[in-house]
N, C-alpha and C positions, 0 to 999 in steps of 0.2 A: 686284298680285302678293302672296300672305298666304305670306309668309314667316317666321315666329314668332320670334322673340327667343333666345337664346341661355340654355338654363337653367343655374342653379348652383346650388349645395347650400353654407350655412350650417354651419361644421363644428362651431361651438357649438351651434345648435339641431337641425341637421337636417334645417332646411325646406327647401326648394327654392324657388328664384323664378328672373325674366326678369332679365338682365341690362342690359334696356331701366329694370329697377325702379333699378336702380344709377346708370344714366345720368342718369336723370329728377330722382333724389332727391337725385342728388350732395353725397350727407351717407359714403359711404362705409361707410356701415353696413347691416346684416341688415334688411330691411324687413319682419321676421317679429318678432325678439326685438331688436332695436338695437343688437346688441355689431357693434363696429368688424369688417369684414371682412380689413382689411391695415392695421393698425396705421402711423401713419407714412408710409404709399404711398398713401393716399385719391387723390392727383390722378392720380399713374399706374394704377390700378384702372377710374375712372372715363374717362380717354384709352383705355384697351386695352379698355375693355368696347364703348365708343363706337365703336373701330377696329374690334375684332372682328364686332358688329352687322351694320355698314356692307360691312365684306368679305363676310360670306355674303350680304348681300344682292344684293350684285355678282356674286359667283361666282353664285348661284343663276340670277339674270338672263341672265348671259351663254351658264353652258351650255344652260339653258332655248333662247336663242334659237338657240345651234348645233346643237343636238335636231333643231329646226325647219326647219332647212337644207335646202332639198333638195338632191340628190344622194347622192355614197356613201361622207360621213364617218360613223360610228360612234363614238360617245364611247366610252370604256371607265370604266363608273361605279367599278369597281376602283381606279383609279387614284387616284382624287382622295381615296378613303376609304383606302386607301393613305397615300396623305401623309398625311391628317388623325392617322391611327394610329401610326404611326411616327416624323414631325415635332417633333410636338405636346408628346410627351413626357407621355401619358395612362399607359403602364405601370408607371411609376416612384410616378406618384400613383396608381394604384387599387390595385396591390400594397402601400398601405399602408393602405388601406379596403375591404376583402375584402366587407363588407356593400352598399357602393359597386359594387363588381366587379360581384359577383352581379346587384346593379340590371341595371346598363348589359348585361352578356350575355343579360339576359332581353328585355331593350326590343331587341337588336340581332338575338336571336332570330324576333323578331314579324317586324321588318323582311326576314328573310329569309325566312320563311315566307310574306310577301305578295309577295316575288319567285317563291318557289318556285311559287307556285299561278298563275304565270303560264304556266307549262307544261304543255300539253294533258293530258299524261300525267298527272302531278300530280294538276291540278284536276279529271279522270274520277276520281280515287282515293278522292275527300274522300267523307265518307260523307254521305248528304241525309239533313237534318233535318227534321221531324215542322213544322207553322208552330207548334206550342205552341211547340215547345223554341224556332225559332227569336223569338219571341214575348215568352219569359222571359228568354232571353237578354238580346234588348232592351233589357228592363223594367229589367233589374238590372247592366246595362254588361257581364257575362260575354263575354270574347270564349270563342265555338268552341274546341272543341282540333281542330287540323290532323289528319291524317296525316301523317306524317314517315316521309319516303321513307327505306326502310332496305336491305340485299340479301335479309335476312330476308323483303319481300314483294316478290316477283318483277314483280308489276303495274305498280311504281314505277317507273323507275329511278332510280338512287342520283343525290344531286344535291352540290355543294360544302355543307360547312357550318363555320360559323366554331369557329375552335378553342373550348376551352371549357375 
């Protein structure tokens, strides 16, 4: 199961890395620029990055195999991004990194727009590309811009979309 590592952002440098790098390194420090990540807290950093890890791997696992279930449960993916959202106590901290914000709404954008285009309607809307374009695209990691269903185009219909 490829389940990726938990990313973090260096608030000295900026950089981002896996939180596997933290586990691994167990120096507690930036594995990009070396300043201390939590001054003093290195062992608890290195426990909760290790716990955290291990949890989604778990979670990931589990609801993976109740997906799978046959019969007539229904996960509600809501729910769990829900807690994560709410729990976590992520508004406190990106309300004081607005440059941060912006990141994370645009990546949580994509993720919704690769939900949305699961809908027939939807996915009839998207305009087809040319193989050049789809080609350069490619070539140069461009993702497509979607259609984003709006009432402005009647073809759509309107879909949930994350505050913003």
């Amino acid at each position: 199961m490829a389940v990726t590592s938990i990313d973090a952002r260096c608030r000295h440098c900026r950089q981002d890395f896996h939180l596997s790098e933290v586990r691994d390194e167990r120096r507690g420090t930036c594995p990009h620029c070396g300043s201390p990540l939590t001054p003093d807290r290195t062992d608890k950093l290195i426990h909760d990055a290790t716990a955290a890890d291990a949890a989604l791997h778990h979670l990931v696992r589990a609801l993976r195999s109740m997906n799978h279930l046959p019969g007539n449960v229904a996960l509600r993916p809501h729910t769990v991004l829900r807690n994560l959202f709410e729990e976590v106590g992520w508004k406190h901290y990106l309300a004081q990194d607005p440059e941060l914000l912006q990141e994370e709404l645009c990546e949580l954008r994509w993720l919704l727009v690769g939900w949305e285009l699961l809908d027939p309607i939807v996915a009839a809307a998207q305009p087809h590309q040319t193989w050049r374009r789809r080609a350069v695209d490619w070539m140069t990691g461009r993702r497509p811009a979607p259609v984003i269903p709006t009432p402005a185009n009647p073809d759509v219909r309107p879909t949930h979309h994350w505050p913003a």
